[in-house]
N, CA, C, O and CB atoms as a CASP TS submission, in Angstrom:
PFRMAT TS
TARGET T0000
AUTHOR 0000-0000-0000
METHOD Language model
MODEL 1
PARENT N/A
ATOM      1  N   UNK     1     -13.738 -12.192   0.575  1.00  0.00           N
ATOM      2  CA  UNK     1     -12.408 -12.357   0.072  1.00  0.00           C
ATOM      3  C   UNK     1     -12.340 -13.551  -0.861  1.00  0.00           C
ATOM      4  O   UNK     1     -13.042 -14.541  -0.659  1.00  0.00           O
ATOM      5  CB  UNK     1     -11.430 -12.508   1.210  1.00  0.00           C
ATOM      6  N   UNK     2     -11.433 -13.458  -1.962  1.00  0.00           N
ATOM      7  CA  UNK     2     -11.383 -14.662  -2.680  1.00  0.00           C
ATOM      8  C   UNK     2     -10.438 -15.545  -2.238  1.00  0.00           C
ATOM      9  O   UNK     2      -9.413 -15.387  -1.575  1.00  0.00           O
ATOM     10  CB  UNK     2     -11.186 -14.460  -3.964  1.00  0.00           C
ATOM     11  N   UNK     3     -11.200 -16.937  -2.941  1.00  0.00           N
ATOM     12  CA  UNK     3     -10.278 -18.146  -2.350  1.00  0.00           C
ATOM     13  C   UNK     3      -8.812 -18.037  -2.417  1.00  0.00           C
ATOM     14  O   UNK     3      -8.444 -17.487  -3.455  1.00  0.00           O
ATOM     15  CB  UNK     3     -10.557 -19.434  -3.068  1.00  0.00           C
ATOM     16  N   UNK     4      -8.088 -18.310  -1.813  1.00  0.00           N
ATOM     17  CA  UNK     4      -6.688 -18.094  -1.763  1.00  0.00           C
ATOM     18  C   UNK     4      -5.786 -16.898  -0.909  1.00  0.00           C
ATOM     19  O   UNK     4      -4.653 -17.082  -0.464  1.00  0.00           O
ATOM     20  CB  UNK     4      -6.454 -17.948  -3.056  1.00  0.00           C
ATOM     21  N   UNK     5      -6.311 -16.062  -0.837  1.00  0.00           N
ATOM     22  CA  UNK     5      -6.456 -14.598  -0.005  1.00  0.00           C
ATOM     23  C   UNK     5      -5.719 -15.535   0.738  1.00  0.00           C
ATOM     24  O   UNK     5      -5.972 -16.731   0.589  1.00  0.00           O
ATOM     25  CB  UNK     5      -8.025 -13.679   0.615  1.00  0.00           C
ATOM     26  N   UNK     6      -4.311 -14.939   1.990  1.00  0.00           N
ATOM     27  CA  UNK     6      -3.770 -14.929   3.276  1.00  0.00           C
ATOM     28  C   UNK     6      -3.479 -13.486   3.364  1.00  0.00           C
ATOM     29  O   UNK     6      -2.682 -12.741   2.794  1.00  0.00           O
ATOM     30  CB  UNK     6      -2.539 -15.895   3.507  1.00  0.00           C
ATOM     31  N   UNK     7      -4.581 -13.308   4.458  1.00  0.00           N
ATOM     32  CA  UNK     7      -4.074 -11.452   4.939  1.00  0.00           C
ATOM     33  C   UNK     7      -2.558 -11.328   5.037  1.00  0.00           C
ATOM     34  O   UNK     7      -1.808 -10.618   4.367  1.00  0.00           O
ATOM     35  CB  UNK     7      -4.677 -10.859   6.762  1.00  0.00           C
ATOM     36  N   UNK     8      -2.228 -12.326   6.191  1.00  0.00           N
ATOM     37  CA  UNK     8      -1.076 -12.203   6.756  1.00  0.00           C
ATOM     38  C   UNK     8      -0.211 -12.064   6.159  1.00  0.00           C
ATOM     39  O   UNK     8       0.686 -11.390   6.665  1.00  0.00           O
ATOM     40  CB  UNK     8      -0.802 -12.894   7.370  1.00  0.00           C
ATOM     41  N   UNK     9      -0.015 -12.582   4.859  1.00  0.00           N
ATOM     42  CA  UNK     9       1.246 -13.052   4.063  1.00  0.00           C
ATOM     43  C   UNK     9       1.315 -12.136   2.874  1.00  0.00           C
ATOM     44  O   UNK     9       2.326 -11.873   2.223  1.00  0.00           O
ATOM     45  CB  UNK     9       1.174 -14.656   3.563  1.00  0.00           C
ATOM     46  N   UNK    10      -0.163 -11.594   2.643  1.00  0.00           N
ATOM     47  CA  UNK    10      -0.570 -10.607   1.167  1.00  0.00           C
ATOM     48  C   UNK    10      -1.045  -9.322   1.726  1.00  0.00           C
ATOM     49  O   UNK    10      -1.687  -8.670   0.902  1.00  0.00           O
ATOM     50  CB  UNK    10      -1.972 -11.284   0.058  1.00  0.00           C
ATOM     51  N   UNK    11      -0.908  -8.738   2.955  1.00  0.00           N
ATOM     52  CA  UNK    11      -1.356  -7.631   3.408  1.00  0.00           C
ATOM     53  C   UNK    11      -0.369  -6.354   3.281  1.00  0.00           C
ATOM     54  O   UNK    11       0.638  -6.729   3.882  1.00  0.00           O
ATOM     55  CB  UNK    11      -1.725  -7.920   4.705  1.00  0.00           C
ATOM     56  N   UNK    12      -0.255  -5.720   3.054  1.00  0.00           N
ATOM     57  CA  UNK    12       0.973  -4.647   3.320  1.00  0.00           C
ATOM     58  C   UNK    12       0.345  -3.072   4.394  1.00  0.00           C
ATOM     59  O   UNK    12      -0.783  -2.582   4.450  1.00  0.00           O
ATOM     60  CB  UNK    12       1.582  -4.024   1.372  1.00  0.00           C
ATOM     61  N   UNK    13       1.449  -2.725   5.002  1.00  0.00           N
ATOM     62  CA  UNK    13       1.156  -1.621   5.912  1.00  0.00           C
ATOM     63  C   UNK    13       2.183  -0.422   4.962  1.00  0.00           C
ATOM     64  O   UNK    13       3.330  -0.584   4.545  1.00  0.00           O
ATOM     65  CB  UNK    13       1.682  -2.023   7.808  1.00  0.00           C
ATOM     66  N   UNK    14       1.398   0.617   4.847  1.00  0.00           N
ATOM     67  CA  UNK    14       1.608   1.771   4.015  1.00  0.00           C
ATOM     68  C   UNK    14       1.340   2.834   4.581  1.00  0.00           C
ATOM     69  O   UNK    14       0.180   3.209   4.751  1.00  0.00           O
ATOM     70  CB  UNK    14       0.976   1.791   2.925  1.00  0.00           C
ATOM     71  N   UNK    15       2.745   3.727   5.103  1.00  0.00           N
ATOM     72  CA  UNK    15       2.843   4.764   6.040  1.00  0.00           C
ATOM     73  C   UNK    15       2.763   5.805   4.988  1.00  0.00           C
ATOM     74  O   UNK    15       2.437   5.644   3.812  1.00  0.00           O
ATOM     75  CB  UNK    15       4.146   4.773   7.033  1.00  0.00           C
ATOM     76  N   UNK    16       3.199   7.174   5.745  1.00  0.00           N
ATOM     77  CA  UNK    16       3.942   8.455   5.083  1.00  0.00           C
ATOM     78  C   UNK    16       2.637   9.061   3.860  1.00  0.00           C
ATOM     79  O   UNK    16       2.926   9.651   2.819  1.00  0.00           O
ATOM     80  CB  UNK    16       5.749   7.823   4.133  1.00  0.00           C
ATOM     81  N   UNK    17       1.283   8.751   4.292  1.00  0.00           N
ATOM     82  CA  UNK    17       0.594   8.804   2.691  1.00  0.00           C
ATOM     83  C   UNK    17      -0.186  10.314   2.856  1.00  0.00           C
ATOM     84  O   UNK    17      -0.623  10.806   3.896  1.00  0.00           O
ATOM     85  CB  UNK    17      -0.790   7.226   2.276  1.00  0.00           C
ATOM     86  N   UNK    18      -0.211  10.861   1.527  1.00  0.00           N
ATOM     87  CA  UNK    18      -0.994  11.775   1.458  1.00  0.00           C
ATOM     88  C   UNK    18      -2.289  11.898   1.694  1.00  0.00           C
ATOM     89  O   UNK    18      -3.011  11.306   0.892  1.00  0.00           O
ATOM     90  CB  UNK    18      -0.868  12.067   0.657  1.00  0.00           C
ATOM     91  N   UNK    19      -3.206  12.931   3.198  1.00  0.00           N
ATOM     92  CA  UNK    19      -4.072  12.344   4.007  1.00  0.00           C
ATOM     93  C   UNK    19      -5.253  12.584   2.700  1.00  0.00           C
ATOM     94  O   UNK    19      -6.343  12.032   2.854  1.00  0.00           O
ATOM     95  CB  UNK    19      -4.258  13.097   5.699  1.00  0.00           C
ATOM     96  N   UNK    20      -4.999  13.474   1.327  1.00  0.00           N
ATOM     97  CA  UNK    20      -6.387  13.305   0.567  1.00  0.00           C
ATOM     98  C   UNK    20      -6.681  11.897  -0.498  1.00  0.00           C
ATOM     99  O   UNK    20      -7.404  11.735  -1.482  1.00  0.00           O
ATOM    100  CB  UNK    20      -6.497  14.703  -0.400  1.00  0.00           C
ATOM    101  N   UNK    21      -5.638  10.928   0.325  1.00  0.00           N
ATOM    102  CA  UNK    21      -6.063   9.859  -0.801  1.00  0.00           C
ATOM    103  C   UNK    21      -7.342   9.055  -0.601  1.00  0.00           C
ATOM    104  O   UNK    21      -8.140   8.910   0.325  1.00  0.00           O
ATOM    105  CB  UNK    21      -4.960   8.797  -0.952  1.00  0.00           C
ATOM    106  N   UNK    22      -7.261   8.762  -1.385  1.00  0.00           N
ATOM    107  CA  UNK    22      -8.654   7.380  -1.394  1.00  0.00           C
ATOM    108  C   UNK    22      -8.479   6.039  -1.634  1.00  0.00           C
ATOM    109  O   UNK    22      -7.618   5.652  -2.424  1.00  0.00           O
ATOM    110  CB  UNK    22      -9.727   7.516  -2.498  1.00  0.00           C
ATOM    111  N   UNK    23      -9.345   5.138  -0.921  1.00  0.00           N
ATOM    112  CA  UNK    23      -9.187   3.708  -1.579  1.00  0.00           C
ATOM    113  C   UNK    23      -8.825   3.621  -2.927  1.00  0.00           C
ATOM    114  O   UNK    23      -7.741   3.086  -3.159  1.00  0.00           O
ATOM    115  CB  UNK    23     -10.385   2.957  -1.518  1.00  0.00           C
ATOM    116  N   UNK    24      -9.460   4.011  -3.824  1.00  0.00           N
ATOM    117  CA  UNK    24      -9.317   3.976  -5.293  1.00  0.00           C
ATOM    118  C   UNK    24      -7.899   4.645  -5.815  1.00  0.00           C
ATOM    119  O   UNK    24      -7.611   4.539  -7.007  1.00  0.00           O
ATOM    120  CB  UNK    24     -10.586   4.764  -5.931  1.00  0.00           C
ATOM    121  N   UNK    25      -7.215   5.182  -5.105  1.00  0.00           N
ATOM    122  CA  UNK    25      -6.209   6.533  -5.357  1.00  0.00           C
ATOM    123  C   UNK    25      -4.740   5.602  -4.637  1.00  0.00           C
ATOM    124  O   UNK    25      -3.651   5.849  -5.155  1.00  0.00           O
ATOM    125  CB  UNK    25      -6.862   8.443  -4.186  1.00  0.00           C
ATOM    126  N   UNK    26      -4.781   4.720  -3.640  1.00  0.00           N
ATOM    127  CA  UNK    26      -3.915   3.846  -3.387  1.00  0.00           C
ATOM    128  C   UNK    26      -4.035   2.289  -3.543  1.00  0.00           C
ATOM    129  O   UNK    26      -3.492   1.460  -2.812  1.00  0.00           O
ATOM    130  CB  UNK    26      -3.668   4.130  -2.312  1.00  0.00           C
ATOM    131  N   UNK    27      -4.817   2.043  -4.589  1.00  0.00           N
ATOM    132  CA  UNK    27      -5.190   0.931  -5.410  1.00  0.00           C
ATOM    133  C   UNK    27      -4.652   1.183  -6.446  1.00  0.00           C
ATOM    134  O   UNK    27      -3.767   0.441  -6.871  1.00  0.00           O
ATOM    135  CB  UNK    27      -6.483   0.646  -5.610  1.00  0.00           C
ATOM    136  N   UNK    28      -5.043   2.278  -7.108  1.00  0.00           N
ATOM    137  CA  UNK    28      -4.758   2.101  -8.166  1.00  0.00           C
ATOM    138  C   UNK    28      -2.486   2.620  -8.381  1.00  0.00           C
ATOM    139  O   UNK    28      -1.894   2.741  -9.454  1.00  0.00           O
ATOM    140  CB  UNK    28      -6.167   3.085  -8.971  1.00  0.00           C
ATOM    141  N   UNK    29      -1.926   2.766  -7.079  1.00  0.00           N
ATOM    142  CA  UNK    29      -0.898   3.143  -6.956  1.00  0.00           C
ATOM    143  C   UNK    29      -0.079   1.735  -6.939  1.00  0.00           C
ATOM    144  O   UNK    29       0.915   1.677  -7.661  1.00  0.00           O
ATOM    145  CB  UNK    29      -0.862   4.069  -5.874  1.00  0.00           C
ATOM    146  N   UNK    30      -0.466   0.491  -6.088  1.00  0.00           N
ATOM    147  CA  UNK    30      -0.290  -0.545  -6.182  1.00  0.00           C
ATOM    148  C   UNK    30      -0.922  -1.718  -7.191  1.00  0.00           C
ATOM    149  O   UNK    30      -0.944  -2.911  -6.889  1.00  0.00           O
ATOM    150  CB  UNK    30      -0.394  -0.637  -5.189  1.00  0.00           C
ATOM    151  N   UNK    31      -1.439  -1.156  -8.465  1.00  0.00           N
ATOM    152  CA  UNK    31      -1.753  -1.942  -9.091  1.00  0.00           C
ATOM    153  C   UNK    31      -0.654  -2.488 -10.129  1.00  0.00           C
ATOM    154  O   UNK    31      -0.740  -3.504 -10.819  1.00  0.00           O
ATOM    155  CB  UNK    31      -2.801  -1.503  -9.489  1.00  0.00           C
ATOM    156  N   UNK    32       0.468  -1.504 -10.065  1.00  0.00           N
ATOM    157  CA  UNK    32       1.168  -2.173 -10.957  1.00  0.00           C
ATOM    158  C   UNK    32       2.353  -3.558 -10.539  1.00  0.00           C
ATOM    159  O   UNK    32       3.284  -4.082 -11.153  1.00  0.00           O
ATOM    160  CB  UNK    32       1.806  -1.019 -11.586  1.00  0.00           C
ATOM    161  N   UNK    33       1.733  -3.768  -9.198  1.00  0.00           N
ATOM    162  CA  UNK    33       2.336  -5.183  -8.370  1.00  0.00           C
ATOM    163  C   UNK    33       1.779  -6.408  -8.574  1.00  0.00           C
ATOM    164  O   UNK    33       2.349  -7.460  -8.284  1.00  0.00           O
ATOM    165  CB  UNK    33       2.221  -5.126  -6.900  1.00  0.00           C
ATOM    166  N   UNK    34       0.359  -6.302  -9.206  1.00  0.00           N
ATOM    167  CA  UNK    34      -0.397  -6.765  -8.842  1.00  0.00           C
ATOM    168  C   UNK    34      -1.550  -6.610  -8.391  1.00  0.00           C
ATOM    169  O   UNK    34      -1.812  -5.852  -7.457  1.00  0.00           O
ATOM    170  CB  UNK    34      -0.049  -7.067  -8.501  1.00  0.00           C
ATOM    171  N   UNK    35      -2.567  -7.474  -9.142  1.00  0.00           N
ATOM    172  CA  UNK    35      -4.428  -7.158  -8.376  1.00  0.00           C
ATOM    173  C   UNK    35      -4.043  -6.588  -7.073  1.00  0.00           C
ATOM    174  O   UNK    35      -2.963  -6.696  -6.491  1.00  0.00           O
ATOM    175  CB  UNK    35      -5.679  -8.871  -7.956  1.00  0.00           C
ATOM    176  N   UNK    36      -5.084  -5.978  -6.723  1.00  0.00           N
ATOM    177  CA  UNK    36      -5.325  -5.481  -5.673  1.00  0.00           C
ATOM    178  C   UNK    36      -7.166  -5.930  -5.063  1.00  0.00           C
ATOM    179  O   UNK    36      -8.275  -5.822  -5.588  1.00  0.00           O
ATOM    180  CB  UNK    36      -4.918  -3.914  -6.003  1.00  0.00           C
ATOM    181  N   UNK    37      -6.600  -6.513  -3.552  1.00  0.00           N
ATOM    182  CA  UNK    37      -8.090  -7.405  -3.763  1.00  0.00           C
ATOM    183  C   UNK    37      -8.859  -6.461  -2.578  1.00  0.00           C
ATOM    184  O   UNK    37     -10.030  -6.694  -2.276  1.00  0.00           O
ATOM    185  CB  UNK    37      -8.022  -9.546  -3.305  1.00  0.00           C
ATOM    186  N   UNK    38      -8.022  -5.292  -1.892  1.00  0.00           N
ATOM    187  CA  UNK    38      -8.741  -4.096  -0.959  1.00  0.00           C
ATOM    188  C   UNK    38      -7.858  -3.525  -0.326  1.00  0.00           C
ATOM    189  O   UNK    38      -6.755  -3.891   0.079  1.00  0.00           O
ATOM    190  CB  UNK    38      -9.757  -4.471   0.082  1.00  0.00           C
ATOM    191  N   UNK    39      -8.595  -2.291  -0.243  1.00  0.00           N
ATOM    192  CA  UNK    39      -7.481  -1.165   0.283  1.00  0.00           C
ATOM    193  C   UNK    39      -8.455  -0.524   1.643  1.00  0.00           C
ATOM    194  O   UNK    39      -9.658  -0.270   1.588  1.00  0.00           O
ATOM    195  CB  UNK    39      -7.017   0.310  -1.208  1.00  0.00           C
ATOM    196  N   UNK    40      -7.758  -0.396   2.559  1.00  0.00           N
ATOM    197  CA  UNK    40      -8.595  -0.199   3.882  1.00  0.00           C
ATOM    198  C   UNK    40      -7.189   1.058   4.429  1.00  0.00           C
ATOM    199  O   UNK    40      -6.009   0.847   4.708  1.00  0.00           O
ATOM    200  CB  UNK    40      -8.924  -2.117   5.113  1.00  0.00           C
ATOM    201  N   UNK    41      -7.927   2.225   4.402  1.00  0.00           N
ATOM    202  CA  UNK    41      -7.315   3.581   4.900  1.00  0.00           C
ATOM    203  C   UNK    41      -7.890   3.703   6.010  1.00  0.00           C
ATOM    204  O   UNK    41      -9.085   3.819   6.282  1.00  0.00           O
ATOM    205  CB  UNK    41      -7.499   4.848   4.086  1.00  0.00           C
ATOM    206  N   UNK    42      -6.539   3.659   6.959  1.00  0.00           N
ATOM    207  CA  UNK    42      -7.205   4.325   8.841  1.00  0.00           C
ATOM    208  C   UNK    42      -7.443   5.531   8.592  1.00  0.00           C
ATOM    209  O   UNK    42      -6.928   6.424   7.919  1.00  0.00           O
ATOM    210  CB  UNK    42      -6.035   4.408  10.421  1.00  0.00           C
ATOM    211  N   UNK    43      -8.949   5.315   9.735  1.00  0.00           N
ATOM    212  CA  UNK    43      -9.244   6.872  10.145  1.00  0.00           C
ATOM    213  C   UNK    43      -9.321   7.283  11.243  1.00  0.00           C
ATOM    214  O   UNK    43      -9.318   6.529  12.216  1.00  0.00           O
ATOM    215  CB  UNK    43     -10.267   7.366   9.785  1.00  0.00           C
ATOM    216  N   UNK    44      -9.415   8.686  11.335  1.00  0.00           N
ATOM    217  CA  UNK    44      -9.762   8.718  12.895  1.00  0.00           C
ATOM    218  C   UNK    44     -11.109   8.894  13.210  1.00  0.00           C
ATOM    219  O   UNK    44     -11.760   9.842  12.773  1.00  0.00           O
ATOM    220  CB  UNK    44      -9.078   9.801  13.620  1.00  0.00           C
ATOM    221  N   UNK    45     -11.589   7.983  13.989  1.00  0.00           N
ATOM    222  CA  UNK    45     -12.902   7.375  14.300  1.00  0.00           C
ATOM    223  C   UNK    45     -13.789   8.671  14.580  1.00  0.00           C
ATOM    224  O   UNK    45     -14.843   8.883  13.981  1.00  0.00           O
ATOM    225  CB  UNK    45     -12.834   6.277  15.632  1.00  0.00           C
ATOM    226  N   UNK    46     -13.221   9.570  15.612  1.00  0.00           N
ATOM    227  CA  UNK    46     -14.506  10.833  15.502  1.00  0.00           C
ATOM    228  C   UNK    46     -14.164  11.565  14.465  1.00  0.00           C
ATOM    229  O   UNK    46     -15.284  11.765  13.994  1.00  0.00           O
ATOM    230  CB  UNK    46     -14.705  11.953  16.801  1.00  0.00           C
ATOM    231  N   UNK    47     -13.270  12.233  13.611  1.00  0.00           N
ATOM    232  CA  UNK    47     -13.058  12.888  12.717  1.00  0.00           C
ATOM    233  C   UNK    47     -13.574  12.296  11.360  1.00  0.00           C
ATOM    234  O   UNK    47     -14.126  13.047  10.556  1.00  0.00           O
ATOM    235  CB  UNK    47     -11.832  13.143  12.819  1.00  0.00           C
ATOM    236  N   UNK    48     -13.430  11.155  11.130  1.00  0.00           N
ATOM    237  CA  UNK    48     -13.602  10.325   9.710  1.00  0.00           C
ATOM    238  C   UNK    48     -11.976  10.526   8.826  1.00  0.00           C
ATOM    239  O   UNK    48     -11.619   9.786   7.910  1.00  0.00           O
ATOM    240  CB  UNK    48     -15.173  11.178   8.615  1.00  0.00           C
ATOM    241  N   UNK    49     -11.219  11.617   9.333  1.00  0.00           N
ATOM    242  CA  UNK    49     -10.360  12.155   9.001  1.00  0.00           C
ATOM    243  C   UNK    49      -9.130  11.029   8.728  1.00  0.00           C
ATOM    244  O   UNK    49      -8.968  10.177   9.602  1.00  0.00           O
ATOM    245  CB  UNK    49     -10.234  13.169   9.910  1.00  0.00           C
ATOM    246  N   UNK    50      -8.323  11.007   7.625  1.00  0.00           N
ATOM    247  CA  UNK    50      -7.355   9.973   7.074  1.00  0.00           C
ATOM    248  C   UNK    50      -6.200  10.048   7.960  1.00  0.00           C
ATOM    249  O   UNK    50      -5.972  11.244   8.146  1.00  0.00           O
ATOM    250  CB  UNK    50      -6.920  10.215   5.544  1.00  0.00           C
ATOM    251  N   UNK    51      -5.280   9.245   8.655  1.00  0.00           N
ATOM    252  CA  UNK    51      -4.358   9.040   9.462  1.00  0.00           C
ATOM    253  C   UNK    51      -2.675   8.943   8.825  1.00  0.00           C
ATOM    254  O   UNK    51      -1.578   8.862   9.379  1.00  0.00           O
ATOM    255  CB  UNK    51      -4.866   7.843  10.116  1.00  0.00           C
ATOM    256  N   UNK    52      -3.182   9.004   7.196  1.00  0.00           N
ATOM    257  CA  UNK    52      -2.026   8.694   6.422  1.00  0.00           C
ATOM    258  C   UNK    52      -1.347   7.661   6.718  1.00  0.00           C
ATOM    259  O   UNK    52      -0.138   7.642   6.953  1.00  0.00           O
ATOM    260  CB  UNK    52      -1.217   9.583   6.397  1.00  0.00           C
ATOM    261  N   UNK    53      -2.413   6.352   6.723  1.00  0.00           N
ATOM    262  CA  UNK    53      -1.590   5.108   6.670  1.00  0.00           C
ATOM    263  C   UNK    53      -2.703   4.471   5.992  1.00  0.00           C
ATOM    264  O   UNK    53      -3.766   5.090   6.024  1.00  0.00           O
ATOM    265  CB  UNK    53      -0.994   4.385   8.119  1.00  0.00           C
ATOM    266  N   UNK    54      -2.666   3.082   5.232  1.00  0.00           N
ATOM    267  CA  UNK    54      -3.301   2.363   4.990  1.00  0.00           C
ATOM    268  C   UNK    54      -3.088   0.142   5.193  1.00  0.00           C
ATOM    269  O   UNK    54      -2.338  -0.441   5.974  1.00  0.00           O
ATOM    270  CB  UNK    54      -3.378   3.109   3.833  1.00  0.00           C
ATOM    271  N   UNK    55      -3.867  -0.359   4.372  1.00  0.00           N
ATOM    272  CA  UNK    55      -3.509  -1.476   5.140  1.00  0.00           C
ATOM    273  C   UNK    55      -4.010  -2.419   3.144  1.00  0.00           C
ATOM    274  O   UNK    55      -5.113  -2.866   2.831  1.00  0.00           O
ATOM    275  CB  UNK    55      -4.756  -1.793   7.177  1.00  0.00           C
ATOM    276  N   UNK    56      -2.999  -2.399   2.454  1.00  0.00           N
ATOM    277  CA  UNK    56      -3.362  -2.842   0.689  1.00  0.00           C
ATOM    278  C   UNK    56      -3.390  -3.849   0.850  1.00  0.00           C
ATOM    279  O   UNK    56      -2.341  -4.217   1.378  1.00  0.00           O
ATOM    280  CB  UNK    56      -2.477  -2.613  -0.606  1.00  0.00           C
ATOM    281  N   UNK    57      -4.384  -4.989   0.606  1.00  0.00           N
ATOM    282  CA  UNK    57      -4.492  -6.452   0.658  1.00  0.00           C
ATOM    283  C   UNK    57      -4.300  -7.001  -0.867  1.00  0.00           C
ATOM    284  O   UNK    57      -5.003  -6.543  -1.768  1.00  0.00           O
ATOM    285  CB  UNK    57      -5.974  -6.896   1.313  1.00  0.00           C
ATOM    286  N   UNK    58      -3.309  -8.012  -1.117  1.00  0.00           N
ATOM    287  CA  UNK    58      -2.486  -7.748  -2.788  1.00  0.00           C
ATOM    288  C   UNK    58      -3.107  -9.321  -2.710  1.00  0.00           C
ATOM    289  O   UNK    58      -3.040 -10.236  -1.890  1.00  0.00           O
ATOM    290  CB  UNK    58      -0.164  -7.316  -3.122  1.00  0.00           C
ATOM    291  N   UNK    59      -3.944  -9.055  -4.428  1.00  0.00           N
ATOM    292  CA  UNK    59      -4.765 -10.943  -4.738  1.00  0.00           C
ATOM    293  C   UNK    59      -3.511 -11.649  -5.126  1.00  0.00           C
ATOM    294  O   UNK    59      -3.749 -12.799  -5.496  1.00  0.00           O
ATOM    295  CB  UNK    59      -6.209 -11.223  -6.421  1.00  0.00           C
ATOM    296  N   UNK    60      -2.468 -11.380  -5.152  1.00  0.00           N
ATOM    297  CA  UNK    60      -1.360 -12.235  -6.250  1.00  0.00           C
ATOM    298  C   UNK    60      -0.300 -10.955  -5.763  1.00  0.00           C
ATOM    299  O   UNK    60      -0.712  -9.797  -5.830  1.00  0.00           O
ATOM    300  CB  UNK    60      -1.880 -12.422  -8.492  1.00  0.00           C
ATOM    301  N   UNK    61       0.933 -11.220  -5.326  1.00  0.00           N
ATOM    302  CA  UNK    61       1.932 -10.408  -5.425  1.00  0.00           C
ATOM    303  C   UNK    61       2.646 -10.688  -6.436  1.00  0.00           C
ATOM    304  O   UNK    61       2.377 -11.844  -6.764  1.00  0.00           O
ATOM    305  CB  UNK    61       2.608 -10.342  -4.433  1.00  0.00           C
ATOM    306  N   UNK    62       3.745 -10.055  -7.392  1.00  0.00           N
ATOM    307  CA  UNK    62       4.745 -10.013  -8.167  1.00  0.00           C
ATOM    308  C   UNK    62       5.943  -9.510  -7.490  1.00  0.00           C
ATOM    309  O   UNK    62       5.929  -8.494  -6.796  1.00  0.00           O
ATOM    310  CB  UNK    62       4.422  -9.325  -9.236  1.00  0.00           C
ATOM    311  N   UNK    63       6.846 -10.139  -7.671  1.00  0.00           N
ATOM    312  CA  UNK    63       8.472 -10.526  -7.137  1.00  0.00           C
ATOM    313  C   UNK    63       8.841  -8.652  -8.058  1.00  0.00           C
ATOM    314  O   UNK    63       8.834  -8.625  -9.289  1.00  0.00           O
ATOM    315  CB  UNK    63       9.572 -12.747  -8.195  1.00  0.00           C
ATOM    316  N   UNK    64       9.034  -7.729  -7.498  1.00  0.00           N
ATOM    317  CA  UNK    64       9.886  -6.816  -8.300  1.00  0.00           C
ATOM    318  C   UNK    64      11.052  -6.310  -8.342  1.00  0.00           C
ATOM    319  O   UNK    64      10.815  -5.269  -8.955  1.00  0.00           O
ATOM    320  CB  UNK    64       9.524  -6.047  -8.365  1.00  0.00           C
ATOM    321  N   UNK    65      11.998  -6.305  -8.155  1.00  0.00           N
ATOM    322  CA  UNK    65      13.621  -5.694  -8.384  1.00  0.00           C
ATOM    323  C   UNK    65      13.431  -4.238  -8.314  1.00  0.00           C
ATOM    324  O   UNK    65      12.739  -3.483  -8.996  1.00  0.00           O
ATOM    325  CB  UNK    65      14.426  -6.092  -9.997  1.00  0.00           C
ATOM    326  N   UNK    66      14.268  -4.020  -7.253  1.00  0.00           N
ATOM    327  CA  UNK    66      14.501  -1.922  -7.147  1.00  0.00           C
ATOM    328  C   UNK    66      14.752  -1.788  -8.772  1.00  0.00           C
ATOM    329  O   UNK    66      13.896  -1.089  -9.313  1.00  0.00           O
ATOM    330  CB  UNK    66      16.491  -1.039  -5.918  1.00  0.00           C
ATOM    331  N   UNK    67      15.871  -2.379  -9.751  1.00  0.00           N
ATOM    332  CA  UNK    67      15.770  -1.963 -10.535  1.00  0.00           C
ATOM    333  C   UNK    67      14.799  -1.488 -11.660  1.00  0.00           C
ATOM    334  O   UNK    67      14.787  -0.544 -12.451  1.00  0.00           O
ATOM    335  CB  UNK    67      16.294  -2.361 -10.579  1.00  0.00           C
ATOM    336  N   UNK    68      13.852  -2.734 -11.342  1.00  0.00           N
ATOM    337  CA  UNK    68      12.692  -2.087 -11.758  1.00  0.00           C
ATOM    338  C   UNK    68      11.254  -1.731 -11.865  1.00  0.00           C
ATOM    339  O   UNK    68      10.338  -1.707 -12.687  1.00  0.00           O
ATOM    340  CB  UNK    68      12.764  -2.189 -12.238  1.00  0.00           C
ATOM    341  N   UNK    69      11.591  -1.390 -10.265  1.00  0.00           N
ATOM    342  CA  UNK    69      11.130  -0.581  -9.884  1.00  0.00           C
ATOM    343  C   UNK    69      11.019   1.226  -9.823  1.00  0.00           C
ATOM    344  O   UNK    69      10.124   2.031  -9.562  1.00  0.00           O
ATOM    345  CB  UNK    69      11.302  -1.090  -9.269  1.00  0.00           C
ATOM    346  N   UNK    70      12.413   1.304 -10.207  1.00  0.00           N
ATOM    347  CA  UNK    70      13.222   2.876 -10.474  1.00  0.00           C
ATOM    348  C   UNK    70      12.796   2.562 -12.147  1.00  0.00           C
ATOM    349  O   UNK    70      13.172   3.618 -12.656  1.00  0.00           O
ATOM    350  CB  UNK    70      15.494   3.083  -9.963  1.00  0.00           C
ATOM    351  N   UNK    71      12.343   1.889 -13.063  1.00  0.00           N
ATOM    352  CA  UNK    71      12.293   2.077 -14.149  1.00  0.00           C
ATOM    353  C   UNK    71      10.988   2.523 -14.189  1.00  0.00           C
ATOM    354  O   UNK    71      10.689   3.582 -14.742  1.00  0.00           O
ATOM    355  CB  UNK    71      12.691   1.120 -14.873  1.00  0.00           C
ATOM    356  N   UNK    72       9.961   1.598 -13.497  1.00  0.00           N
ATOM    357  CA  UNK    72       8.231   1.984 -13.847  1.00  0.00           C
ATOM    358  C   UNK    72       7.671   3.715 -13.870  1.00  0.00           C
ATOM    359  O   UNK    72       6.493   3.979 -14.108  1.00  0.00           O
ATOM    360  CB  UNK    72       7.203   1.176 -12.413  1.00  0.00           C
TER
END
């Protein structure tokens, strides 16, 4: 992890997700917040199978407004 990284404070929990995504596929969904410094998708341990949640660890967050947010 790079210097500065706080899981706790830069981590986000991301429900409701479509189970064919990928690291790369909900990285690149949160990139427009901000770097993205790892994306860690639960699985289910005997299946390998996606749980449709993930866990986006953000290098730098950006402050965004619903408003525009409904614009991007």
């Amino acid at each position: 992890m790079s210097e500065g990284l706080v899981p706790s404070r830069s981590t986000l929990y991301v429900g409701n997700l479509d189970f064919k995504l990928t690291n790369n596929d909900v990285a690149k969904l949160f990139e427009r917040f901000g770097p993205v410094g790892k994306v860690t998708i639960v699985k289910d341990p005997t299946t390998r199978k996606s749980k449709g949640v993930a866990f986006v660890l953000m290098a730098k967050i950006r402050r965004v407004t619903l408003k525009q947010l409904l614009l991007q």
